[in-house]
Kinemage of the C-alpha trace (Angstrom):
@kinemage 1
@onewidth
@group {chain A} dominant
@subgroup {mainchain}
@vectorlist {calphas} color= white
{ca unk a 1} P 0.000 0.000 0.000
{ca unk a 2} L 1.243 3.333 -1.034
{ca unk a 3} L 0.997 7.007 0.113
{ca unk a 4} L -0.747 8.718 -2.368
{ca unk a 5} L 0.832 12.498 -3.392
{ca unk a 6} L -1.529 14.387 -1.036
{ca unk a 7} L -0.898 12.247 1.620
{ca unk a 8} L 3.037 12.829 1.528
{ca unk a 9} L 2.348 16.428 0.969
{ca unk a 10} L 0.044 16.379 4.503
{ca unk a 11} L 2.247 13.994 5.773
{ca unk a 12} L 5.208 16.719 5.495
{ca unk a 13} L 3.590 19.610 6.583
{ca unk a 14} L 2.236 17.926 9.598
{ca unk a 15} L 6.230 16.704 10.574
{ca unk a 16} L 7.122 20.653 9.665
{ca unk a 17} L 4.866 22.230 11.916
{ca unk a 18} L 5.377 19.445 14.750
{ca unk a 19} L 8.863 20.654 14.919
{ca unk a 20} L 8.283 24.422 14.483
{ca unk a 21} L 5.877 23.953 17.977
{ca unk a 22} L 8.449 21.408 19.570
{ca unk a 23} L 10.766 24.535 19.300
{ca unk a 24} L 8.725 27.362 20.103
{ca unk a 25} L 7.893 25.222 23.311
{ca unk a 26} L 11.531 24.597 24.190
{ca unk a 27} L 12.473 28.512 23.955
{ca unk a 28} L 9.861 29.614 25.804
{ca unk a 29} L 10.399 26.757 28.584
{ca unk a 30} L 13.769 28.305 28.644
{ca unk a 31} L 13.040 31.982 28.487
{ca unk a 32} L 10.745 31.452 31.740
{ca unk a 33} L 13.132 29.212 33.188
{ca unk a 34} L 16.034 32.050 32.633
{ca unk a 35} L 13.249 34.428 34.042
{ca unk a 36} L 12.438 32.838 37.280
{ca unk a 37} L 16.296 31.826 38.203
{ca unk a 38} L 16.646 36.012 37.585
{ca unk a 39} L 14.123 36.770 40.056
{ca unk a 40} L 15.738 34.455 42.913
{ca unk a 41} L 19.143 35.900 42.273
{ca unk a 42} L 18.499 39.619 43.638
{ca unk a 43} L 21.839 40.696 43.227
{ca unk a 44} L 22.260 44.896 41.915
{ca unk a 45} L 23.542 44.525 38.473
{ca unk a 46} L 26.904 46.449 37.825
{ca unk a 47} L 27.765 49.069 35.573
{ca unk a 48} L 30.631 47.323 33.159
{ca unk a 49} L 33.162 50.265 32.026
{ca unk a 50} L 32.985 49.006 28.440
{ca unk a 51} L 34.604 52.094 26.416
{ca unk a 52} L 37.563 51.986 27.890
{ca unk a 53} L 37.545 54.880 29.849
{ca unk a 54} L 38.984 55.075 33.462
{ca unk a 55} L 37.469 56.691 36.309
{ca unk a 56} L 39.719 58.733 38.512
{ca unk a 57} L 38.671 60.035 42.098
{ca unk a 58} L 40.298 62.906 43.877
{ca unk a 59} L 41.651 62.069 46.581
{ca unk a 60} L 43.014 65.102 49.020
């Protein structure tokens, strides 16, 4: 018994959007994962220097 045209063509767009929704389901599961391990970590976030600049204090 063989798949008729139609039914590969189905066939293949079913298996295409299976996968697009297996990973749209794994990023989010990740983003909110990321999210909630952010909000137990309440550490201030620091200012990088990333131009290479230097700060200089006065000291008297």
């Amino acid at each position: 018994m063989s798949m008729k045209v139609y039914d590969k063509e189905m066939y293949s767009k079913q298996e295409s959007l299976k996968t697009t929704v297996v990973f749209i389901i794994v990023f989010l599961l990740g983003f909110f994962a990321g999210y909630i391990t952010k909000s137990f970590t309440n550490e201030p976030v620091k200012e990088n220097n990333t131009n290479s600049t230097y700060v200089v204090d006065n000291k008297v």
